[in-house]
N, C-alpha and C positions, 0 to 999 in steps of 0.2 A: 506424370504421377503427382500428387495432392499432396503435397508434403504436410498438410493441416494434421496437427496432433490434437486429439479430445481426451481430455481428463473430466471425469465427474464431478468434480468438486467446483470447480469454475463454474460448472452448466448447474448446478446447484443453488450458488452463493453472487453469481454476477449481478445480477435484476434487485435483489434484499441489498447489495451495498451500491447501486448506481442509485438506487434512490434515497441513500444520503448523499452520494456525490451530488446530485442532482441541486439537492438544499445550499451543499458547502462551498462547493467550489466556485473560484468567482467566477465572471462573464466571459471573462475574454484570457487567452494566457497560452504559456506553456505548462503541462502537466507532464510532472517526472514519474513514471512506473518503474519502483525498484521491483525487482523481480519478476518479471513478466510472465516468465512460464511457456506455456502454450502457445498466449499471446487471444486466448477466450476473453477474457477482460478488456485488454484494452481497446480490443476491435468494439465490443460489448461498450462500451463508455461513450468510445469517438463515433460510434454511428449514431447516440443516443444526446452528444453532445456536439455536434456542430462545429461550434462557434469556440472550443478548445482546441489547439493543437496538444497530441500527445506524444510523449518520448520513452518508445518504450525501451528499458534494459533487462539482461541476464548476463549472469558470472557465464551457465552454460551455453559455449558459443552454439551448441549444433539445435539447439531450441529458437537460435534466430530463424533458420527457414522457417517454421512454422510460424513464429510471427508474422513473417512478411508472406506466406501463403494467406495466412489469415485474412492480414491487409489487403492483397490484391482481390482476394473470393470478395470482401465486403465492398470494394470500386473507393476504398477512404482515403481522400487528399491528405488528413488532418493526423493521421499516424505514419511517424519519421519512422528512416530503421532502424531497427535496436542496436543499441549501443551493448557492452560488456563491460560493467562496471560493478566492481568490487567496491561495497561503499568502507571497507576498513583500507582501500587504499586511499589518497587523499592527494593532488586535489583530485574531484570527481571530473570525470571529461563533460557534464554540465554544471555551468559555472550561477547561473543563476534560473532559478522556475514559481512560477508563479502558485504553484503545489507541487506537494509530492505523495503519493501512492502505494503504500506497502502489504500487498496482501500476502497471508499466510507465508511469511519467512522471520519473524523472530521469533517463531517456535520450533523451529528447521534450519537456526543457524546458530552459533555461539553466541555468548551474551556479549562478546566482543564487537558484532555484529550489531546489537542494538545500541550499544554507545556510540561506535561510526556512523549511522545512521542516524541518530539525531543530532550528533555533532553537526554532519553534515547537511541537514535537513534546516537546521540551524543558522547554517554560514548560508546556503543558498536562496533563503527565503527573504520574501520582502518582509518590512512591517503588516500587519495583518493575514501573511501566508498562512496557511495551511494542509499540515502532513496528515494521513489520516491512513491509519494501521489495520488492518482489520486478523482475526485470529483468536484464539482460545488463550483466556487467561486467567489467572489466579486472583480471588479476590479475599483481602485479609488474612492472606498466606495460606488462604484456603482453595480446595477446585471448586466448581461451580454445580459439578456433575461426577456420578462413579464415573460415566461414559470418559470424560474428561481426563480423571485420575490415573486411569486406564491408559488414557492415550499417553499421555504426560511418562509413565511407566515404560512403555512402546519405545517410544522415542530416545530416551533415555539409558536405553537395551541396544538401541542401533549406535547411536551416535552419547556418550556422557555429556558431552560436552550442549547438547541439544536438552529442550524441555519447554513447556509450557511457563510463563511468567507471569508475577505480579505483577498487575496493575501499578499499586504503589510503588513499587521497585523502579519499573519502566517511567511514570511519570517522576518523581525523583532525579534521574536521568534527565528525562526529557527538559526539567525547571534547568539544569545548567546549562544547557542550550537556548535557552531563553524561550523553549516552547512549554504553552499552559494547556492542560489537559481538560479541556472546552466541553468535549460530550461522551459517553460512555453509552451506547446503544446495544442491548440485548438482540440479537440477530437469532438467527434459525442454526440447529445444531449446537448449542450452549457456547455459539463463537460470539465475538463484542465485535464493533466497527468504535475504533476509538478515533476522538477529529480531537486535533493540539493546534495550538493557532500561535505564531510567534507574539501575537501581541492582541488586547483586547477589546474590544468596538464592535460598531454596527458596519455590514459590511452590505453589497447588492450580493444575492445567490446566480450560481448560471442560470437560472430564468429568473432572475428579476425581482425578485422577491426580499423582503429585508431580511436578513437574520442575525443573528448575535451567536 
């Protein structure tokens, strides 16, 4: 049996953020996947990137088969097995990563959530690391879209404790951890791909390329 789970939203949004990863991420490393999912992503990244090792995690254990379905359907040396890591527990059972990778879950988990996650995005990063968020957010306390508002509403109906977030808010956040909020990119479906860098410089891209 094929234990591979497919959600639409990964098959939607993977290709529009690997090619920011593509720019940010450095050459060579380990990349932390909070939230894994499916495991559409990260199989999507490390076929596309080589020369990364990636780590994927989930809270929810039984979405590991599907990751590592995924892994083996794609033949990838370069995706470990997922781990289960809560990042409001601490320490993280990865202790250091050359990035980390957060897609759609600070709008799908408490705001407690994204203070642990940068704290921790924080402590494991080198000098010039880079975390990079991707997800629907609030700009100037304001949404970006009804669609958005909408969803923000939804969400908010299932879980209070869940919502859509500021921008400002989150980087705020983010400054006490010593991560700076570097790029703010408009993606497809009124979602952003935010890149924070622990620290500021000219850095190589995985392909080589300069960027800032």
């Amino acid at each position: 049996m094929d234990a591979r789970e497919t959600a639409p939203s990964p098959e939607r949004n993977k290709q529009p953020i690997l090619e920011v990863l593509w720019r940010v991420l450095p050459p060579r490393g380990l990349v932390l996947e909070i939230g894994s999912g499916t495991g559409q992503h990260v199989v999507h990244f490390a076929k596309a990137l080589p020369a990364l090792t990636f780590q994927p995690s989930e809270m929810d254990v039984e979405r590991h088969a599907s990751i590592e379905a995924w892994t083996l359907a794609g033949n990838l040396s370069n995706v470990k097995p997922p781990l289960a890591i809560d990042v409001t527990k601490r320490p993280w059972s990865v202790s250091a990563a050359d990035a980390v990778v957060c897609i759609n879950v600070i709008h799908i988990s408490p705001w407690e959530a994204t203070l642990a996650l940068m704290a921790g995005a924080g402590m494991i990063l080198p000098t010039g690391g880079v975390l990079v968020t991707y997800g629907p957010y609030m700009r100037g306390s304001a949404h970006t879209s009804q669609s958005n508002e909408a969803f923000d509403a939804s969400l908010r109906a299932r879980n209070p404790l869940w919502g859509v977030r500021d921008i400002d808010e989150v980087a705020e956040v983010a400054r006490t951890a010593g991560l700076v909020l570097e790029e703010s990119i408009p993606m497809p479906a009124n979602n952003f791909t935010l890149v924070w860098r622990k620290s500021n410089g000219a850095f190589r891209g995985a392909q080589g390329s300069l960027s800032t």
